[in-house]
LUMMAR-151565 format. One line per 2 residues: their letters; for each residue z, y, x of C-alpha. Coordinates in nm, 3 decimals, m for minus. Layout:
# residues N
A) Z:Y:X | ...;
END
This chain:
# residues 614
XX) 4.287:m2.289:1.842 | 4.024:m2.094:1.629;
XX) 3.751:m2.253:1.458 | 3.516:m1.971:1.673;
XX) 3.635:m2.123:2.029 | 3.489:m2.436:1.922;
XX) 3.115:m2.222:1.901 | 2.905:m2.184:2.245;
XX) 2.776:m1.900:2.169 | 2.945:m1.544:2.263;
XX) 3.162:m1.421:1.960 | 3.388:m1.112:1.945;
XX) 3.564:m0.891:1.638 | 3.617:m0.521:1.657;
XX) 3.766:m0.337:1.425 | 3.671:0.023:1.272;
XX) 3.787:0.199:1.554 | 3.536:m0.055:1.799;
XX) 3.813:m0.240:1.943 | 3.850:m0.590:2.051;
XX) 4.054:m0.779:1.791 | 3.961:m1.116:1.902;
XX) 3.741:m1.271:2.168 | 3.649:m1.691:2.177;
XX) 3.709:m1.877:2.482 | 3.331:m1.895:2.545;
XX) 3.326:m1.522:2.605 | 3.624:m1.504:2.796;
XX) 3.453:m1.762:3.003 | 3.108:m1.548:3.034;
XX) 3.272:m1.183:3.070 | 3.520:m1.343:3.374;
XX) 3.806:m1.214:3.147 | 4.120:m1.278:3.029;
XX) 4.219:m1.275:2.656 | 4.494:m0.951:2.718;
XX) 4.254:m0.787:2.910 | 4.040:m0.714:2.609;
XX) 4.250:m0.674:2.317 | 4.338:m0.333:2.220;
XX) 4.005:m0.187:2.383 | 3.701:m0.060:2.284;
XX) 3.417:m0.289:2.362 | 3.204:m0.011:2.583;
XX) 3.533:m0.001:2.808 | 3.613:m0.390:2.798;
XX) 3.239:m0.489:2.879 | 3.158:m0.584:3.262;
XX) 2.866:m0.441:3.227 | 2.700:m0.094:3.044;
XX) 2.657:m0.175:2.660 | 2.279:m0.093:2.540;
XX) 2.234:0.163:2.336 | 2.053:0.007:2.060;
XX) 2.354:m0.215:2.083 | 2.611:0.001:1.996;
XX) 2.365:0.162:1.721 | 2.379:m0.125:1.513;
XX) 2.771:m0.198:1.572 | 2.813:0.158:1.420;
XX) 2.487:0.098:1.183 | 2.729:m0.205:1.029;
XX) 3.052:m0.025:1.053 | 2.905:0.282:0.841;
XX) 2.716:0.098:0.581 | 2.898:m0.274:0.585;
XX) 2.596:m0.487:0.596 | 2.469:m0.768:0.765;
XX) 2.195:m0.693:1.052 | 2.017:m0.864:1.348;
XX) 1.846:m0.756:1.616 | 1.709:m0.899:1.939;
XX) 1.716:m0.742:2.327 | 1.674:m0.813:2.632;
XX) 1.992:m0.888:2.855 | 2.008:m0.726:3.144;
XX) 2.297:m0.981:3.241 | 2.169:m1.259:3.105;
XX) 1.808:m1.189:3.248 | 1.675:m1.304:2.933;
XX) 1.618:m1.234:2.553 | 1.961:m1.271:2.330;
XX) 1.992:m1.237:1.920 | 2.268:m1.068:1.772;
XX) 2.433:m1.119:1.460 | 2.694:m0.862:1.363;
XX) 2.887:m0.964:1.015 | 3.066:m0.658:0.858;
XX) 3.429:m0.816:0.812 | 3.709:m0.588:0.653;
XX) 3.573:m0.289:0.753 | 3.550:m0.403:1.131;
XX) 3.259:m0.616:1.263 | 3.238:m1.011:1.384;
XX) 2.950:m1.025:1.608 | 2.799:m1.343:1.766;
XX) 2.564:m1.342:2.064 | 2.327:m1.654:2.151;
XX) 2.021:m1.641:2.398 | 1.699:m1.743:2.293;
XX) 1.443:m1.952:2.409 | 1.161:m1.696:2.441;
XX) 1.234:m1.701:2.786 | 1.286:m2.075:2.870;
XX) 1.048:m2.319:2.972 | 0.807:m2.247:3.285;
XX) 0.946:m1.877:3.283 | 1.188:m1.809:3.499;
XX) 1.456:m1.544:3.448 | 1.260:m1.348:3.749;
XX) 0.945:m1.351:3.499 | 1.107:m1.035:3.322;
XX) 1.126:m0.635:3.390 | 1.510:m0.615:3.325;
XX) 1.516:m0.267:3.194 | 1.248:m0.339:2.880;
XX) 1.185:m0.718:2.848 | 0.832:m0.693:2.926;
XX) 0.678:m0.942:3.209 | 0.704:m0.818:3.539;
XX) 0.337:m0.772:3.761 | 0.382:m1.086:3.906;
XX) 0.439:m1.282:3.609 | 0.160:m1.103:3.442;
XX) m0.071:m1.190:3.686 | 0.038:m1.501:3.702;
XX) m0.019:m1.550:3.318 | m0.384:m1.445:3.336;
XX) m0.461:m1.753:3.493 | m0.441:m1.960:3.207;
XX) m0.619:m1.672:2.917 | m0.939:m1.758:2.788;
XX) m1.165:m1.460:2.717 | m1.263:m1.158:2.602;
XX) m0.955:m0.948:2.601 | m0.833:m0.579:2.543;
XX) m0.671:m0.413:2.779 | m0.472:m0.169:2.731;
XX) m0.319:0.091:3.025 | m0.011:0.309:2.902;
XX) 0.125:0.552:3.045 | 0.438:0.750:2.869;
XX) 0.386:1.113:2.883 | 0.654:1.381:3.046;
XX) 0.896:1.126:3.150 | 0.974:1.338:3.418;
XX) 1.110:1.618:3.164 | 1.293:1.322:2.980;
XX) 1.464:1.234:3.290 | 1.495:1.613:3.391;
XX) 1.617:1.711:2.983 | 1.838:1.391:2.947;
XX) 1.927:1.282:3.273 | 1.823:0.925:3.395;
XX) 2.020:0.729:3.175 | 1.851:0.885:2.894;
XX) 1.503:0.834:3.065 | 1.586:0.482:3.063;
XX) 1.686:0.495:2.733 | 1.350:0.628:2.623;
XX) 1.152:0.390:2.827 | 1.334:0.046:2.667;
XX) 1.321:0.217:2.308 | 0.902:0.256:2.402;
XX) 0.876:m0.106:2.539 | 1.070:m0.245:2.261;
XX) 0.805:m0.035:2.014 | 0.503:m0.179:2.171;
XX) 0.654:m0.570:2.224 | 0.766:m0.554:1.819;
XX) 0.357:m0.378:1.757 | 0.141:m0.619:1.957;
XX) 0.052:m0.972:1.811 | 0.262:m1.253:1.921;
XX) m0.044:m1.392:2.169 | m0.028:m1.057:2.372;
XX) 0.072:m0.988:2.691 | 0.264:m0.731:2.799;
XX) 0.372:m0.619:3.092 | 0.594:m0.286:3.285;
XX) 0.272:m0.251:3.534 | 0.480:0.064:3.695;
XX) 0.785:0.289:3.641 | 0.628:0.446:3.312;
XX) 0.331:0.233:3.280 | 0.305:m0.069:3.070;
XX) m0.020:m0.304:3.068 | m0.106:m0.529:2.732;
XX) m0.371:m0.815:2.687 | m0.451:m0.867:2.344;
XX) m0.743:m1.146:2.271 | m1.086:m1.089:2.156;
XX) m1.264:m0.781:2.162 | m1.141:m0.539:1.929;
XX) m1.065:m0.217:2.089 | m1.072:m0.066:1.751;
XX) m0.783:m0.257:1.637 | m0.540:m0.221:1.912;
XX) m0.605:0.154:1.921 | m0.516:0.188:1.537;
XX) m0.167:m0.017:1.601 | m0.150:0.198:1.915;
XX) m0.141:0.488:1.735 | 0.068:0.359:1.443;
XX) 0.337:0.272:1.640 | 0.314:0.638:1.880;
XX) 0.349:0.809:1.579 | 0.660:0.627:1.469;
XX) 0.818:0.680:1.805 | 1.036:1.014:1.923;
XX) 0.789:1.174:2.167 | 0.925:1.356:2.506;
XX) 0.920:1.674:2.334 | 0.826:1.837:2.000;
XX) 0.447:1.805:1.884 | 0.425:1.583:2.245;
XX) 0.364:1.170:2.158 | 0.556:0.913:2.315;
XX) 0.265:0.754:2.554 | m0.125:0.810:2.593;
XX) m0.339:0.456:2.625 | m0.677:0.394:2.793;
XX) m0.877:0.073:2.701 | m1.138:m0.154:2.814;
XX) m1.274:m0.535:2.708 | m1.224:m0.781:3.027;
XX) m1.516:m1.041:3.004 | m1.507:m1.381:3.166;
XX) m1.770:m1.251:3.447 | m1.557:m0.933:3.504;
XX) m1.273:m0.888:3.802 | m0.933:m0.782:3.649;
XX) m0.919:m0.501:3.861 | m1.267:m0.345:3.745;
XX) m1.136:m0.353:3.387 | m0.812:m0.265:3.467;
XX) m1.036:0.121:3.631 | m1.204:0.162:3.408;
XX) m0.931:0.146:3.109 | m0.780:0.331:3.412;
XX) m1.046:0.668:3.409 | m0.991:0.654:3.024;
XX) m0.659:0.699:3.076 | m0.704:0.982:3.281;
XX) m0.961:1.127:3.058 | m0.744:1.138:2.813;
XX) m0.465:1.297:2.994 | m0.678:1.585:3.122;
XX) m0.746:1.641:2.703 | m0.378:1.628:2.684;
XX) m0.301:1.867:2.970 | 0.033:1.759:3.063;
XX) 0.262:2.098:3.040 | 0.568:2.168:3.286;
XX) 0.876:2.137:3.084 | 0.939:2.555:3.114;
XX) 0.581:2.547:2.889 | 0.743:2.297:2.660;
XX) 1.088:2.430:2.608 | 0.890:2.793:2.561;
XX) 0.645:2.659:2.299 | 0.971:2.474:2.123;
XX) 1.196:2.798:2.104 | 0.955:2.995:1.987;
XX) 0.862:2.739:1.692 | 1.288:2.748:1.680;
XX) 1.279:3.104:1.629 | 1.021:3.092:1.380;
XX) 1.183:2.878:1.235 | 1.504:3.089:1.194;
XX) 1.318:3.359:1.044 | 1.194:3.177:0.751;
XX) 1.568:3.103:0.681 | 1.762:3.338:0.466;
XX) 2.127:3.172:0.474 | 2.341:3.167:0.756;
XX) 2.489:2.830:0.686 | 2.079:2.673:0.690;
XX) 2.025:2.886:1.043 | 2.360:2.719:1.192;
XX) 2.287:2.390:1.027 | 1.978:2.357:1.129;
XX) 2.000:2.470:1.455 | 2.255:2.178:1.501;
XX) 2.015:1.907:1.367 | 1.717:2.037:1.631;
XX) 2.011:2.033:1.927 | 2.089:1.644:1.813;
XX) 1.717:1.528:1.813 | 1.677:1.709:2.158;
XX) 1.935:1.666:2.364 | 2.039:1.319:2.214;
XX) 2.380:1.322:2.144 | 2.561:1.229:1.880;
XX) 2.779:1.457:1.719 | 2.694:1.839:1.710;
XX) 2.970:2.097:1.528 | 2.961:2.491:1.498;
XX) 3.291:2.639:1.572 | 3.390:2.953:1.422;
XX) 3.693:3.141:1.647 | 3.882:3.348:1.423;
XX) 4.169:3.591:1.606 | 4.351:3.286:1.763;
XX) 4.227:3.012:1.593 | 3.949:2.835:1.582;
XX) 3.752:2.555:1.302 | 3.408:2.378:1.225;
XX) 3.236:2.553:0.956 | 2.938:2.309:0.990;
XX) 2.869:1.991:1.152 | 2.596:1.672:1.208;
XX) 2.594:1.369:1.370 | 2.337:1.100:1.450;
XX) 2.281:0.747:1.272 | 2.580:0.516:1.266;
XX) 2.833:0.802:1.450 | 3.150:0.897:1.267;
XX) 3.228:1.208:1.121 | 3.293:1.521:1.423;
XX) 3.683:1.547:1.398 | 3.876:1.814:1.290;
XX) 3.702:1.841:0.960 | 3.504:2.116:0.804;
XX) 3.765:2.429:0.794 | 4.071:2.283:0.923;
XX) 4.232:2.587:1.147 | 4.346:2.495:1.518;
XX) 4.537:2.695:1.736 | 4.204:2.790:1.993;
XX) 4.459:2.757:2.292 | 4.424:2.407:2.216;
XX) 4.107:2.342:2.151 | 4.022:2.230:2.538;
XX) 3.626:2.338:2.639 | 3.608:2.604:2.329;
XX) 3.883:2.767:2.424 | 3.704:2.787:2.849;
XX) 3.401:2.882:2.664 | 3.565:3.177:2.494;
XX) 3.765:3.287:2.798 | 3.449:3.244:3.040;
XX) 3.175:3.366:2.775 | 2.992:3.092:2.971;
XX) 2.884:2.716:2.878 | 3.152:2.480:2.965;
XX) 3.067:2.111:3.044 | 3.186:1.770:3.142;
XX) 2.943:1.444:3.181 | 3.318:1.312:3.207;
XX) 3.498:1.426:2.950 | 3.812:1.220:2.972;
XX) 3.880:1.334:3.342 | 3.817:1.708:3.268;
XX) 4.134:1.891:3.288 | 4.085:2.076:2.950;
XX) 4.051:1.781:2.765 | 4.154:1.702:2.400;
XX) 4.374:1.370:2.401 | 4.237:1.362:2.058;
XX) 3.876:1.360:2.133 | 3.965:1.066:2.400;
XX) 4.081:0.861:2.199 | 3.810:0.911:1.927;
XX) 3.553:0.800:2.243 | 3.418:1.127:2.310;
XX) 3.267:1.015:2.658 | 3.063:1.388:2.748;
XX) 3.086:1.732:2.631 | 2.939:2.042:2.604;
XX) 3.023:2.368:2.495 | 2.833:2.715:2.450;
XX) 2.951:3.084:2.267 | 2.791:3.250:2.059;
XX) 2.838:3.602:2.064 | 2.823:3.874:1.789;
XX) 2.852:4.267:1.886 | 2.945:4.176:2.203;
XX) 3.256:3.951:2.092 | 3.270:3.581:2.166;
XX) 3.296:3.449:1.769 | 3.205:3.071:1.760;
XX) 3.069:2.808:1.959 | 2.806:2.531:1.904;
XX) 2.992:2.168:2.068 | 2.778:1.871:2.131;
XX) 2.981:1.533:2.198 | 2.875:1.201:2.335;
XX) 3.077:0.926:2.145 | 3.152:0.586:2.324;
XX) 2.855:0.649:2.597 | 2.828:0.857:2.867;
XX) 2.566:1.111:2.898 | 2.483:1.326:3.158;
XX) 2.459:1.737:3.121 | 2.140:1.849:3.333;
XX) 2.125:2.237:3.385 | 1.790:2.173:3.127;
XX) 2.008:2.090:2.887 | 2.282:2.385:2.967;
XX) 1.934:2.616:2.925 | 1.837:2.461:2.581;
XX) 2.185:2.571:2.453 | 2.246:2.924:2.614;
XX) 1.873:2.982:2.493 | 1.973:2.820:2.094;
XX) 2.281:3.026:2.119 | 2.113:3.346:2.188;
XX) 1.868:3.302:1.896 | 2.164:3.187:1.692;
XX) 2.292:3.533:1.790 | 2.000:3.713:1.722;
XX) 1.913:3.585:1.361 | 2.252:3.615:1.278;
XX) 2.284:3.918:1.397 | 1.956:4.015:1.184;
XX) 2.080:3.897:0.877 | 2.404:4.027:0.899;
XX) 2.235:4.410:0.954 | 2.007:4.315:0.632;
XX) 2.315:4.230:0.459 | 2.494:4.550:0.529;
XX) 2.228:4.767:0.479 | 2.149:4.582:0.110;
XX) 2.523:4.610:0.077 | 2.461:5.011:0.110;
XX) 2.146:5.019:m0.113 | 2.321:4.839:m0.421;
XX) 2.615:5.099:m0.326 | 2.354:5.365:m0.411;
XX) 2.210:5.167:m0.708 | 2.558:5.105:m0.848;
XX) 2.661:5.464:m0.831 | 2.328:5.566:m0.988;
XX) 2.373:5.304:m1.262 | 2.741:5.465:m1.339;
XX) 2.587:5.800:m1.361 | 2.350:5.673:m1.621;
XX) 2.637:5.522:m1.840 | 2.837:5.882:m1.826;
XX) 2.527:6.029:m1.939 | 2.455:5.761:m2.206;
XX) 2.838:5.718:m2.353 | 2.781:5.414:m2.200;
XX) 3.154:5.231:m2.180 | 3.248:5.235:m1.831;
XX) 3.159:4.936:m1.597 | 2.870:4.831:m1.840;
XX) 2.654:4.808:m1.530 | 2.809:4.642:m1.288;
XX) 2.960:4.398:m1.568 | 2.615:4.319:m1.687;
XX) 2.482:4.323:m1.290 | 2.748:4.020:m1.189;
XX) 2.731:3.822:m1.529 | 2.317:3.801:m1.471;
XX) 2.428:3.666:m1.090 | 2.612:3.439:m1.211;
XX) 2.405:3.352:m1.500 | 2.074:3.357:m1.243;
XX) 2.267:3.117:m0.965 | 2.381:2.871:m1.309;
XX) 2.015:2.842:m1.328 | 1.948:2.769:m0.963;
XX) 1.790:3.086:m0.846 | 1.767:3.142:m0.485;
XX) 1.950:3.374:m0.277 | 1.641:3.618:m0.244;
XX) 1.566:3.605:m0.640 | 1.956:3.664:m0.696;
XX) 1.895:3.965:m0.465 | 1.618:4.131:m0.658;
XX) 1.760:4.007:m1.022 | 2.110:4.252:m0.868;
XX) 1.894:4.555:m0.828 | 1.721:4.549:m1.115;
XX) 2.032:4.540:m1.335 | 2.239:4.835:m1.157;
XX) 1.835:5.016:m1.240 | 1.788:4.884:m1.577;
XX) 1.801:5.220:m1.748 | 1.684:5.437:m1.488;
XX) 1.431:5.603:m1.727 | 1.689:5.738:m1.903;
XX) 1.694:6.025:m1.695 | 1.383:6.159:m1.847;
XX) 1.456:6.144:m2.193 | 1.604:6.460:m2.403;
XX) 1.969:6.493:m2.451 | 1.940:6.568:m2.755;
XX) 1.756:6.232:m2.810 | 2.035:6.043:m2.594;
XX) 2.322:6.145:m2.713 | 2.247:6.211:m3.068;
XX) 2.495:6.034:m3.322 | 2.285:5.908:m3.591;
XX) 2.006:5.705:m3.683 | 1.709:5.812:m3.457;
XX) 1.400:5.910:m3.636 | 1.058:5.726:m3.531;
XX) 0.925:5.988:m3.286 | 1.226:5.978:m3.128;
XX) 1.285:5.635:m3.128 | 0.936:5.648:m2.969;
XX) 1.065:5.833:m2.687 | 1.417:5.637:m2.620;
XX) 1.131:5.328:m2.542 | 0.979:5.486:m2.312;
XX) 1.248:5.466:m2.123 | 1.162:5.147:m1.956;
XX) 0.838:5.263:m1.875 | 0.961:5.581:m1.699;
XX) 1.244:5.408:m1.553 | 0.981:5.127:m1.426;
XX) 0.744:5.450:m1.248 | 1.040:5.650:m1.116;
XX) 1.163:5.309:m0.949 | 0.801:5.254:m0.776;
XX) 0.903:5.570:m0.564 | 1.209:5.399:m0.436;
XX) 1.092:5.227:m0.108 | 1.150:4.871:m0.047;
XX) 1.198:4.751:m0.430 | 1.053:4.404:m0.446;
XX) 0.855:4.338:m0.768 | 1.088:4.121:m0.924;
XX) 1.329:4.408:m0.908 | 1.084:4.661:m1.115;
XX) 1.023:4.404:m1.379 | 1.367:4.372:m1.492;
XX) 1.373:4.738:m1.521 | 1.024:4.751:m1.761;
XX) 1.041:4.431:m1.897 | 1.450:4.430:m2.048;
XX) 1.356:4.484:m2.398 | 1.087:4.247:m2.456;
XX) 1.149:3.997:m2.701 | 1.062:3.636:m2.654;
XX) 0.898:3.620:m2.996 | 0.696:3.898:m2.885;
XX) 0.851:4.162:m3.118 | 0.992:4.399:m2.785;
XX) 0.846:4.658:m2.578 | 0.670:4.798:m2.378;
XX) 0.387:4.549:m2.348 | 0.500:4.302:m2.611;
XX) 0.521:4.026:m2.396 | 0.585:3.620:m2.545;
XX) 0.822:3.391:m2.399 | 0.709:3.285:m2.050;
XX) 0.523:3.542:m2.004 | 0.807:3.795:m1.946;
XX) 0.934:3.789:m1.649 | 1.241:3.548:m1.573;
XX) 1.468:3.809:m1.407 | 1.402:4.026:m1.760;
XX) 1.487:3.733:m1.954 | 1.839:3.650:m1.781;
XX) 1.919:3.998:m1.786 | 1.845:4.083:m2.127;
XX) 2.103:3.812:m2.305 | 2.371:3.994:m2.039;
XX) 2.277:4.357:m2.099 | 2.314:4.234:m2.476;
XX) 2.664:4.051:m2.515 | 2.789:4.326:m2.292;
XX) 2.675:4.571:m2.546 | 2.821:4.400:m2.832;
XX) 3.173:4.310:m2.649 | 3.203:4.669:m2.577;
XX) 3.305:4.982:m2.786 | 3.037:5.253:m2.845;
XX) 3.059:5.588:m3.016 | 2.879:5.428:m3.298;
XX) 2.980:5.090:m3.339 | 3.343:4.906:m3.243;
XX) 3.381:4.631:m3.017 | 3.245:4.282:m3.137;
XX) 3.481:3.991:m3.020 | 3.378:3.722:m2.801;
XX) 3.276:3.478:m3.059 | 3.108:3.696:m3.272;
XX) 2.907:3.797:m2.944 | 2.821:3.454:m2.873;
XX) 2.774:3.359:m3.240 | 2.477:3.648:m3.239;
XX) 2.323:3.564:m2.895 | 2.300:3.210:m3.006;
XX) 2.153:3.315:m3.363 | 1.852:3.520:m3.155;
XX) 1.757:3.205:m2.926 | 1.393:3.148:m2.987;
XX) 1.380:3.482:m3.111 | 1.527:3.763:m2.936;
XX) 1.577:3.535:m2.632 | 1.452:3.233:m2.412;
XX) 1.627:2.957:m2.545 | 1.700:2.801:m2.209;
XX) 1.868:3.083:m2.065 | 2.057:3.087:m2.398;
XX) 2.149:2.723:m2.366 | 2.271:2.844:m2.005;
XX) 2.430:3.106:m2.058 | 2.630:2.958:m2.334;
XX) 2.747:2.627:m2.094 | 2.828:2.924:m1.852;
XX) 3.085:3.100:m2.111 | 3.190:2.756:m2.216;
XX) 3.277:2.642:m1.845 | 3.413:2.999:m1.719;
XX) 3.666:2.990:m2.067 | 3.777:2.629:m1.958;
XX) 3.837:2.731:m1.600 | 3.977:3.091:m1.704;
END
């Protein structure tokens, strides 16, 4: 006999995987089961009735972080309030369930709105006969439940009117009253006369709540004292017309106005990011506060197979399985695969009925699916997968709409970038080319340019530069010495020492090269001060403006320790190649001089690391 079938109290183990390892005879007794009717499944499929969500949140809470946690509901079985306990015990849980004795006494089980815990109308009226006054009273009303219900299907209107009630019984003080007056309407009774007060705790706890839909708040209250000389029902109207006043402020939108003013926030959105991987990535975080599910993946189909390049998942869900970039043949790969044949979005509230089912995805608990493409250039090339793990939630055409609508913005910024790309691809072509030309012209060694252009990316990313800044930092180095077209020949390619006049001129070359590039439509800044500001010298000793330190431009100042240990590495008409340590040896010798000393510092950890890797 275990010790645990001595308790009288529900207790149950699961392991990692949320199956039953071991039940105690009390629970066998209260669940109407046997002991091998349990063991071996998961508890959402071995309970008689539906587990609560806030339920299984904690038992994967515990599972993911192995700590200790308690939290107390409102059975819908037992008709009253139960604690939980749930243990984390060798990676699996131990989880014991008591009832409490909030609802003992005079109450009986009757007294309580089974869905949220809150009194029922008759019980609250009941209880008003023994207040003593003034009170608050509060009317609430939750706002758009209709698009919850419409977005999320009932289940997860339900959902968001017990995680509400459970908000405002956890806000109010102990003494309250509170009571599920309607469907969506709650009633509380707070003593005294403090509007004031309830209203700020009102509002504290609306603002910590998910609302219906983005920028919308969970519930909109209307309040009025109830004296000792006034009938319930004339404070109840006129906390009532506030109510209503305050809704009419509100102006409760149709969903269509909602989901329009989302996207195009979405959209904008999207445009402010530059990198494909943030517009997929965060594109699947929106889709997982939204739509509440719990595991969202981007699929990229590649030819015949198929893999998640990016993935999230909500609080207390495991990982999306496959991993990140592990190839699967896509004739396998169930709903993606439809998806890509159709070029539609393929669904299942039931995913382990649906005929193109993964066995895998079963048995990881994937209870609903769905599944939308993404097109590029008219080609089907990846799909964005939301999964419902261990519950079952149900796909409304809304929430079919909210994914052929993220998909096609998906499409379109991607789409965006991707022509950016190409054509910056082309303009750096042009750059490069011109930059070549200039060495021929120069006796520059061949491939100076595009040497110095890739060591100052990756000196620039070593120092955590941004995509955009790595961008304009690559242009300016293939158009460093684009001035160099206007001076002499006989200046450029003379073989000795220059004399000062013409030295003179050979400087100007920055300048020219810096008003020649103005001409050149769509150079950023950033891009034209590399090609003026190359030569200055942090001590102030270069030209043309002799700038100090921070005041020349960063891009200038990672390029110029590049442009220099290229020079030196590489053979010249008038000098021989320096070797790599000698190089180094020099560019560390001008650091607080010739050069920033922090992009020195980097630059040398950069050689260091790229020789150890080499």
């Amino acid at each position: 006999m275990h010790p645990f079938d001595r308790v009288e109290d529900i207790m149950f183990s699961l392991d990692a995987n949320e199956r039953l390892t071991f039940v105690n005879a009390f629970a066998l007794k209260a669940w109407g089961k046997e002991l091998h009717e349990l063991l071996g499944r998961t508890y959402e499929d071995a309970l008689p009735t539906k587990a609560m969500p806030e339920v299984m949140t904690a038992f994967r809470r515990v599972l993911n972080v192995q700590q200790r946690t308690e939290l107390e509901v409102f059975g819908d079985r037992h008709q009253g309030w139960i604690g939980i306990i749930i243990y984390p015990d060798h990676g699996g849980l131990t989880v014991h369930v008591r009832r409490l004795p909030r609802s003992a006494g005079n109450a009986m089980s009757t007294d309580f709105d089974a869905l949220t815990g809150c009194l029922t109308r008759t019980a609250f009226i009941q209880a008003q006969r023994t207040l003593s006054f003034p009170h608050v009273l509060a009317v609430i009303d939750l706002n758009l439940l209709k698009s919850v219900n419409t977005l999320r299907g009932h289940s997860g209107g339900d959902a968001h009117i017990r995680t509400v009630a459970h908000a405002l019984r956890e806000a109010v003080p102990a003494e309250a009253l509170i009571c599920r007056w309607g469907g969506d309407e709650f009633v509380i009774l707070t003593p005294g006369h403090d509007q004031r007060a309830l209203q700020e705790l009102l509002g504290q706890t609306n603002r910590a709540l998910p609302g219906p839909m983005q920028g919308v708040e969970a519930f909109t209250a209307g309040m009025a004292v109830w004296e000792v000389e006034t009938a319930y029902e004339r404070a109840f109207a006129i906390a009532d017309e506030h109510l209503q006043l305050k809704k009419e402020q509100f102006r409760e939108a149709t969903p269509g106005e909602h989901e329009i003013d989302s996207f195009v926030t979405f959209s904008q959105e999207l445009e402010a990011l530059r990198d494909p991987g943030d517009l997929i990535q965060h594109a699947l975080n929106r889709l997982l506060s939204v739509l509440n599910f719990d595991q969202a993946a981007y699929v990229v189909i590649d030819g015949n197979e198929a893999f998640f390049s990016h993935q999230a998942q909500g609080e207390g869900v495991p990982v999306a399985q496959p991993a990140l970039h592990v190839r699967m043949a896509l004739a396998g790969t169930g709903m993606i695969d439809t998806a890509h044949r159709t070029r539609t979005t393929a669904w299942s509230t039931d995913y382990p009925s649906t005929p193109d089912n993964m066995s895998v995805m079963v048995e990881q608990g994937v209870k609903s699916a769905i599944v939308t493409p993404v097109l590029s250039q008219g080609h089907v090339t990846a799909a964005i997968v939301l999964r419902a793990v261990n519950r079952w939630q149900t796909i409304t055409p809304q929430m079919r709409k909210i994914m052929e609508l993220t998909a096609l913005r998906l499409e379109h910024a991607l789409e965006l970038r991707r022509t950016v790309s190409e054509v910056r691809s082309t303009l750096e072509a042009g750059m490069l080319t011109l930059g070549i030309v200039l060495e021929a012209r120069d006796f520059e060694t061949s491939g100076h340019t595009h040497r110095a252009a890739t060591m100052a990316e990756q000196l620039g990313e070593h120092l955590g530069l941004n995509t955009t800044d790595l961008h304009h930092l690559r242009q300016g180095a293939y158009l460093h010495d684009l001035g160099k077209l206007c001076v002499p020949d006989e200046i450029l390619r003379k073989p000795g020492r220059l004399t000062s006049e013409e030295w003179t001129v050979m400087q100007s070359h920055v300048v020219q090269g810096h008003d020649l590039a103005t001409r050149i439509a769509g150079l950023s800044e950033e891009t034209l001060q590399v090609i003026r500001s190359h030569h200055e010298r942090w001590d102030g000793g270069g030209y043309p403006d002799g700038l100090v330190g921070t005041d020349i431009p960063l891009n200038a100042r990672i390029f110029a320790v590049c442009d220099v240990y290229d020079a030196l590495i590489s053979e010249r008409p008038y000098k021989p190649a320096w070797s790599h340590e000698d190089a180094l040896s020099e560019i560390a010798g001008q650091s607080g001089r010739q050069f920033d000393p922090n992009i020195v510092r980097a630059f040398l950890s950069l050689m260091e690391r790229s020789r150890l890797t080499a």
